[in-house]
C-alpha positions as CSV (number, residue, x, y, z in Angstrom):
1,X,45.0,37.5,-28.0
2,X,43.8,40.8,-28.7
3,X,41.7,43.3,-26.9
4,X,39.7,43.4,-30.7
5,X,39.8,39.5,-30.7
6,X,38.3,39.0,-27.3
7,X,35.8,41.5,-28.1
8,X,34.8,39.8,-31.3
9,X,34.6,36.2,-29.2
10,X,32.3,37.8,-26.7
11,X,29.9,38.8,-28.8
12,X,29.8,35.9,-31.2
13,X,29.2,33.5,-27.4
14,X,26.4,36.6,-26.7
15,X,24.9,35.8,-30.1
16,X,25.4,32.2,-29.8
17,X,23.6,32.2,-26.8
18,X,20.8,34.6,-27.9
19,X,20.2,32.1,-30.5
20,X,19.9,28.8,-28.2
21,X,17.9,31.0,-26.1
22,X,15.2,31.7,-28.8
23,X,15.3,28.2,-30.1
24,X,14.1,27.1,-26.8
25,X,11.6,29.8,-26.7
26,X,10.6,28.7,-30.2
27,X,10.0,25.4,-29.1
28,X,8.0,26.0,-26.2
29,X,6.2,28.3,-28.1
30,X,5.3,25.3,-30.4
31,X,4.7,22.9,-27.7
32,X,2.1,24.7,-26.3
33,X,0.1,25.8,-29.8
34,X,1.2,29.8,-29.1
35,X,2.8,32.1,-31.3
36,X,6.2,33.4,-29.8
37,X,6.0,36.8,-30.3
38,X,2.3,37.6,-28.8
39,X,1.5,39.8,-26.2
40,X,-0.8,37.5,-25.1
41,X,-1.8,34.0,-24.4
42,X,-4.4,31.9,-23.5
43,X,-3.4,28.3,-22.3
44,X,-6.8,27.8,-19.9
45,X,-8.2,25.0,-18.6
46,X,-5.2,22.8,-20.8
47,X,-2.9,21.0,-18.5
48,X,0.2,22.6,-20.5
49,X,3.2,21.4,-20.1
50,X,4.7,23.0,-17.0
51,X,8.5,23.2,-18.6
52,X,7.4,24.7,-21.7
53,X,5.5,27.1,-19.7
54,X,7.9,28.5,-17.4
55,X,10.2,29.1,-20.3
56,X,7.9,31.2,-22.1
57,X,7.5,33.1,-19.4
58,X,11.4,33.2,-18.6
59,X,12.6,33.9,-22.3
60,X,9.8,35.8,-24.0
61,X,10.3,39.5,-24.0
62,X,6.5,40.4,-25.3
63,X,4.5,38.8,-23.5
64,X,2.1,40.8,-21.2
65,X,-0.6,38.9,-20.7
66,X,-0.5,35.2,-19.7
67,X,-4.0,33.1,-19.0
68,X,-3.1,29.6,-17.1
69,X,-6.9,29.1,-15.4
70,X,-7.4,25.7,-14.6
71,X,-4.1,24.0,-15.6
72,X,-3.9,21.7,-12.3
73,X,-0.3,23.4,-11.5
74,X,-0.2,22.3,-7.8
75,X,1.5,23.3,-5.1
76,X,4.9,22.4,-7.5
77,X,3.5,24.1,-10.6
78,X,2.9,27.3,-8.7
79,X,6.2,27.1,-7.4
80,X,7.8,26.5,-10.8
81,X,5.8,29.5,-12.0
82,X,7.0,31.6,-9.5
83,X,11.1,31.2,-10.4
84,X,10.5,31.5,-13.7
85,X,9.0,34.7,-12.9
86,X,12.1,35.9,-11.4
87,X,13.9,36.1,-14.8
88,X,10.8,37.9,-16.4
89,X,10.3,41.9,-16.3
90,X,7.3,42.4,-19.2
91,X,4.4,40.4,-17.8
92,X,1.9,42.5,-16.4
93,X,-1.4,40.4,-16.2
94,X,-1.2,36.7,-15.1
95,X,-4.2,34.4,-14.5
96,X,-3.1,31.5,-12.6
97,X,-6.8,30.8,-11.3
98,X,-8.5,27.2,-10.1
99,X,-5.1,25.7,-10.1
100,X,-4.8,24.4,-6.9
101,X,-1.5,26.2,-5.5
102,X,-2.5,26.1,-2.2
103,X,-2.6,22.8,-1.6
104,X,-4.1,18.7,-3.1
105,X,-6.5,16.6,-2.6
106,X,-5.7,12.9,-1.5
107,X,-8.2,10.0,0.0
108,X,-8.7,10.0,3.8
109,X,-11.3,8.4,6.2
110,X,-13.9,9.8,8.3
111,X,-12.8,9.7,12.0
112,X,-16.0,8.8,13.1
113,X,-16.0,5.7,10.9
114,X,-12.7,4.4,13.0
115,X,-13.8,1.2,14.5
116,X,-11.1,0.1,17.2
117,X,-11.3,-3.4,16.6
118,X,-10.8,-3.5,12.7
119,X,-9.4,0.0,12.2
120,X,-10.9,1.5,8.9
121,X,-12.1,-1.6,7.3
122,X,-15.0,-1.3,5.1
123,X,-15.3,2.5,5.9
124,X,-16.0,4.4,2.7
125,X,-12.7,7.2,1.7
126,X,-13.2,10.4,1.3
127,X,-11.3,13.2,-0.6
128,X,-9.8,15.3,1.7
129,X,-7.9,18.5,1.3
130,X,-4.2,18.9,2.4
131,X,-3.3,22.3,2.6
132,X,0.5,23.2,1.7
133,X,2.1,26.1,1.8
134,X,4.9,25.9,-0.9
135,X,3.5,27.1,-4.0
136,X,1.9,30.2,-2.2
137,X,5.3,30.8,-0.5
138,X,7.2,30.9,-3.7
139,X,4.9,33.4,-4.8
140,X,5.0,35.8,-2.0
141,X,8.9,35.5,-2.3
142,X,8.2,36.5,-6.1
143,X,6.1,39.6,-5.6
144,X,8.0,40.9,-2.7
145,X,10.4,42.1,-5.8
146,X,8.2,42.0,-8.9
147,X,8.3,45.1,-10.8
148,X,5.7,44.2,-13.9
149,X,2.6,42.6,-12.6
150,X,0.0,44.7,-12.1
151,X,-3.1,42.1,-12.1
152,X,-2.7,38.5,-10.2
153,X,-5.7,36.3,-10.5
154,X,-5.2,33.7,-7.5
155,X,-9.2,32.9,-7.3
156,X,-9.9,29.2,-6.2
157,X,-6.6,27.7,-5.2
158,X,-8.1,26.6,-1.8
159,X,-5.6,29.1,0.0
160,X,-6.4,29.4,3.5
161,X,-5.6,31.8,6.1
162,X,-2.0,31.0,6.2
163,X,-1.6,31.4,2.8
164,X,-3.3,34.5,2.9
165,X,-1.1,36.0,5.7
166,X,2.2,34.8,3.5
167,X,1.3,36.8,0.5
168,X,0.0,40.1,2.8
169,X,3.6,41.2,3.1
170,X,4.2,40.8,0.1
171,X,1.2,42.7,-1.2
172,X,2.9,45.6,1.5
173,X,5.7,45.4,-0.3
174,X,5.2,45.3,-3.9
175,X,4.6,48.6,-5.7
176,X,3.0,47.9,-9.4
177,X,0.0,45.6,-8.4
178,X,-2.5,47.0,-8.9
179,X,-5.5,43.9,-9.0
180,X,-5.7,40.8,-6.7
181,X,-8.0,38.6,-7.3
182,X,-8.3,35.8,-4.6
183,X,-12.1,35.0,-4.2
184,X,-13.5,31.6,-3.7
185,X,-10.6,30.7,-1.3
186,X,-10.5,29.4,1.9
187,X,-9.0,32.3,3.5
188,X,-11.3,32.9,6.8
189,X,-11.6,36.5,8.3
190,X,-8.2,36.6,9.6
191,X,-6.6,35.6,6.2
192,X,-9.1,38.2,4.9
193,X,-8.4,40.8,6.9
194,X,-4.4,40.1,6.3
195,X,-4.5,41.1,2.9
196,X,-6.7,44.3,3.6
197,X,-4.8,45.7,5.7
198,X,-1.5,45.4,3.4
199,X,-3.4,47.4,0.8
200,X,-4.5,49.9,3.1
201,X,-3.8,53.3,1.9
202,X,-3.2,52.3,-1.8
203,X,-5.7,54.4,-3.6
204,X,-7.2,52.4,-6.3
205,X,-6.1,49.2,-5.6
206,X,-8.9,46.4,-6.5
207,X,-8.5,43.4,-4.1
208,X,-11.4,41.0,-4.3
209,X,-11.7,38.5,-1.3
């Protein structure tokens, strides 16, 4: 084969693949009731579906503004979010608020209603949080090397002060943030006081906590 034929092969796979690469853009596009080619998009408060939304934001080269509020990601969601961040260098603002990436809610028992001879029986359950560190991990790992975002909304996701003192390096560490947003968290004064001091000395820098 020739140097001209194996030319001509590698760029009709590159197109090939450009093509199966917009198709599934195209579809998730469609799934989720967005156009393909906006710069924004608002999927709040929808419970999208979490594959169509990760390969939006791995395959679309225009978007720049993504709004996910209140899509009950989890700790998984905000994990999946987070790699599929990885392959995307345009998105600059992402809202990924009241979605629960630091941790779920399951049923539990009051210990004071523990009676040693019939255990928990007849005791009323409870929701109780379960904090989990995954989601948040995933997204430290992310902005450690992020290049793009420059405002992260991660208000009410029940992160606590672990959570807080995973993303602080990362915060140190990444250079184009310029807005965190991680009010109405469960971070306590030492989470708090984590993330402050990785912003220390970056004039301008809006971190509300």
């Amino acid at each position: 084969m020739t140097e001209s034929s194996l030319a001509n092969r590698l760029c009709l796979c590159l197109a090939l693949e450009d093509i199966a690469r917009r198709k599934v853009l195209v579809d998730a596009a469609e799934s989720l009731e967005v156009d393909p080619n906006a710069a924004r998009a608002t999927l709040a408060n929808r419970r999208s579906n979490l594959e169509a939304v990760c390969s939006l934001i791995r395959l679309s080269a225009v978007l720049t503004d993504l709004d996910l509020h209140g899509n009950s990601l989890g700790t998984e969601g905000g994990a999946a979010i987070a790699k599929a961040l990885i392959a995307n260098g345009v998105l600059t603002d992402l809202n990924l608020s009241s979605n629960l990436i630091g941790g779920h809610y399951e049923l539990g028992y009051d210990s004071d209603d523990y009676d040693s001879d019939v255990g928990y029986e007849g005791a009323e359950q409870y929701y109780c949080f379960v904090p989990e560190a995954s989601g948040i991990a995933a997204l430290a790992q992310v902005l450690k090397v992020n290049a793009s975002l420059t405002n992260l909304s991660l208000r009410s996701n029940m992160i606590d002060s672990e959570g807080a003192k995973a993303l602080a390096p990362a915060l140190a560490a990444n250079a184009s943030l310029t807005s965190l947003d991680v009010r109405w968290n469960k971070l306590g004064d030492d989470g708090k006081a984590a993330l402050q001091r990785a912003v220390k000395g970056r004039e301008g820098f809006d971190l509300q906590c």
